[in-house]
N, C-alpha and C positions, 0 to 999 in steps of 0.2 A: 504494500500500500504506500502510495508517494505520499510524502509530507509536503506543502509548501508554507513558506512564509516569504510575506512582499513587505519592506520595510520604507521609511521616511526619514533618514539620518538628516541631524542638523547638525552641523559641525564647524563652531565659530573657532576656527584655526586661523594664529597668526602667520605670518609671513617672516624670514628671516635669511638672509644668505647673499649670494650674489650673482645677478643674473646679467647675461650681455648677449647685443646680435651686432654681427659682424665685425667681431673680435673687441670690442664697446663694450667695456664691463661696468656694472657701477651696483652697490650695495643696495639692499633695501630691507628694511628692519620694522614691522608693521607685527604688534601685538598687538591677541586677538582683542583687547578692552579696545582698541580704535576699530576693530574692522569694519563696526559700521560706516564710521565717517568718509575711509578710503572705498569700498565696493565700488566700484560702479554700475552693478546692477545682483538682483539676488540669486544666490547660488546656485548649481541645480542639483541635486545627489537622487540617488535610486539605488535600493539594493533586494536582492532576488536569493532564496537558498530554498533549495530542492534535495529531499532526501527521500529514499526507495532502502529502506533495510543499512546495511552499512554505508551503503554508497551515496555518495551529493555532488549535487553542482550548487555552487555560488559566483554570483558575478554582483559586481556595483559600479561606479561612476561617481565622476563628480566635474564638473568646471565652474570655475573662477576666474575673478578678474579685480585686479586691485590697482591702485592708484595713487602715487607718491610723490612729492616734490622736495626737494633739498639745496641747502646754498652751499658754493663751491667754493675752497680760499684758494680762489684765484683774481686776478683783473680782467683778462680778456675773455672769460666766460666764469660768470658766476654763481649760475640756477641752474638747474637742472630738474626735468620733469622724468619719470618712467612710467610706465603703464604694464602691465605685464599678466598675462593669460596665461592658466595654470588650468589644464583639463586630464583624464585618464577615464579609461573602463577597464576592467578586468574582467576575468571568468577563469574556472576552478573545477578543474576535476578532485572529488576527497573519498577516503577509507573512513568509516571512525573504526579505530584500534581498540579503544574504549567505549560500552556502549550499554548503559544503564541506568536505572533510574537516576542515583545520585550523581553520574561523571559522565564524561564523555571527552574526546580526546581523537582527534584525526587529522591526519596529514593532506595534504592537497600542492597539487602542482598544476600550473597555466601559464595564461602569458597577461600583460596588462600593455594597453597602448596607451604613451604617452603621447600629449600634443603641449608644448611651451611658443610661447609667442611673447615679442616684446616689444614697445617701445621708445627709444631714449631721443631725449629733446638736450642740449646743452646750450646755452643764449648767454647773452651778457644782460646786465639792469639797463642799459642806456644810457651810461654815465658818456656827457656830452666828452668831458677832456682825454679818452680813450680812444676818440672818431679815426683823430690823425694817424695814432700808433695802428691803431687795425687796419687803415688803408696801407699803409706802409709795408706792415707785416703780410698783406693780402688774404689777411681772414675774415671771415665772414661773420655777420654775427650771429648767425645761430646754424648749428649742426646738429641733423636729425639721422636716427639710425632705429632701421626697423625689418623684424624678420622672424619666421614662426619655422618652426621643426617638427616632425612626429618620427616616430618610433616603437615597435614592441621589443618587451622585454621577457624573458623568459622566470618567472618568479615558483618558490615555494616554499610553502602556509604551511603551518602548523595552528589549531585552536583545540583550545581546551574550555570544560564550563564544572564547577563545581556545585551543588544545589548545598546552600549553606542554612536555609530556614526557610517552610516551607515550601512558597513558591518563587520563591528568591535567591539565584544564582552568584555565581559570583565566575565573570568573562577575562580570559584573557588569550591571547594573538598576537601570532609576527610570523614574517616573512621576510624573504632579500631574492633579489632580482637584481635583472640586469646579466652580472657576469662578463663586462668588458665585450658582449655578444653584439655592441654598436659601437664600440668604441674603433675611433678613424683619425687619420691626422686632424690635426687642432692647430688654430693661430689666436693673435693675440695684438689688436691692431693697439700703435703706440707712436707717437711724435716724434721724430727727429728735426730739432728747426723749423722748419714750414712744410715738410714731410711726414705725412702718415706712413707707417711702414707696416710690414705684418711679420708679426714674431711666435715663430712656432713652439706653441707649447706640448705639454702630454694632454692626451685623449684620453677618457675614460667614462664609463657605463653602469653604476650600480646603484640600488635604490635598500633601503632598510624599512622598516615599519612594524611598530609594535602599539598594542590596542588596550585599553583591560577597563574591565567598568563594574554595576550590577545588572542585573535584567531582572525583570519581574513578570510573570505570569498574570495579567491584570485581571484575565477571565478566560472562557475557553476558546474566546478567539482572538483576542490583544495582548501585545503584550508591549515592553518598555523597557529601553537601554539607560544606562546613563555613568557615563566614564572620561575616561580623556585618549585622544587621539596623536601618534605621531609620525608623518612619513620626512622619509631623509633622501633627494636625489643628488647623485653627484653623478653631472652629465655634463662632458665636454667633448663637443663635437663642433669640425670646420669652424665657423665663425660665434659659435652658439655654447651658451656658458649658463648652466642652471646648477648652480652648486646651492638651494634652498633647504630648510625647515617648514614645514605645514605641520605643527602641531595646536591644541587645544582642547576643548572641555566639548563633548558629543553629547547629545541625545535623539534617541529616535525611538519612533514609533511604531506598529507594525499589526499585521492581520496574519491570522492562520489560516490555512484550510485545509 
């Protein structure tokens, strides 16, 4: 007999790391007490788990979009804006190893696609006495750099659930992906004089995530999460640089059938 459950994760995760396209790197550090202010629009997540005896499939989602500006100690550019889109799905083939009232406990292997996209704006304020030196120097006053990636990555889950009182569990989860399985030459674009150059750096492909919360049995067809959330990508590819943190405080909701 299949089980399902269709869930509604809400997941106010901050932002932290450094992200860059076209070898234009630049930080960005957004905890989640701000996310509202930066969003630009609201999130989307979906999550799906299907079980037949030991056997399950799980898959979920999520895209984001956040939004940051920062001043630079410089003179001939000293703002700068980023914008930066953060999306994935995954799916999961699982065993449970462990399979009982009180435990449970099963392994799972898939793939997850990532999609990162970004942003970067760099400008000066307008400071009139800089007009002459920028002509002189032949730069311009604002530099704009933009560019989006996707990828799967080969990932494997492990989850376990403990039932601790009544109907109340106690969740925890992780996974690592990646494996260098997109990892490609890499640059790293940087200023010489009036020259932008491209500076090759190492490539690399790997993602971490670990999950743990309560869940509660609400009734015989709801039920209810509530934990904290953490994915870690460190992704450097050609011109494209997502070395971030997405963690935060989850809750979600959810239907049986």
């Amino acid at each position: 007999m299949w089980k399902i459950r269709i869930g509604a994760p809400g997941w106010l995760a901050g932002l932290s790391g450094e992200s860059g396209v076209k070898g234009v790197v630049a930080s960005t550090d957004v905890s989640f007490s701000q996310l509202f202010t930066h969003l630009t629009h609201v999130p989307i997540v979906l999550s799906a788990d299907l079980r037949y005896k030991r056997w399950e499939l799980f898959g979920d989602g999520q895209y984001m979009e956040v939004g940051a500006s920062a001043t630079l100690p410089g003179l001939l550019f000293t703002n700068a804006n980023v914008h930066v889109k953060d999306g994935f799905a995954e799916g999961f083939l699982g065993y449970r190893l462990i399979n009982c009232d009180k435990a449970a406990l099963s392994v799972f292997a898939g793939a997850r696609y990532n999609y990162e996209g970004g942003d970067l704006s760099i400008f000066d304020n307008g400071d009139a006495r800089l007009i002459i030196l920028r002509e002189l120097l032949g730069i311009r006053k604002r530099l704009d750099f933009s560019g989006s990636i996707d990828w799967v990555d080969p990932v494997i889950w492990t989850r376990g659930k403990v039932r601790i009182w009544r109907a109340t569990s106690l969740d925890a989860e992780g996974d690592i992906g990646g494996f260098d399985a997109n990892s490609d030459s890499a640059f790293q674009t940087e200023r010489q004089g009036r020259t932008l150059v491209k500076k090759p750096i190492s490539s690399e492909d790997w993602s971490y995530q670990l999950q743990g919360g309560l869940e509660c049995q609400v009734s015989r067809w709801f039920w209810a999460q509530l934990g904290w959330r953490w994915l870690r990508t460190d992704f450097v590819s050609a011109g494209f640089t997502n070395k971030t943190d997405l963690d935060g405080p989850f809750v979600q909701g959810g239907v049986n059938f």
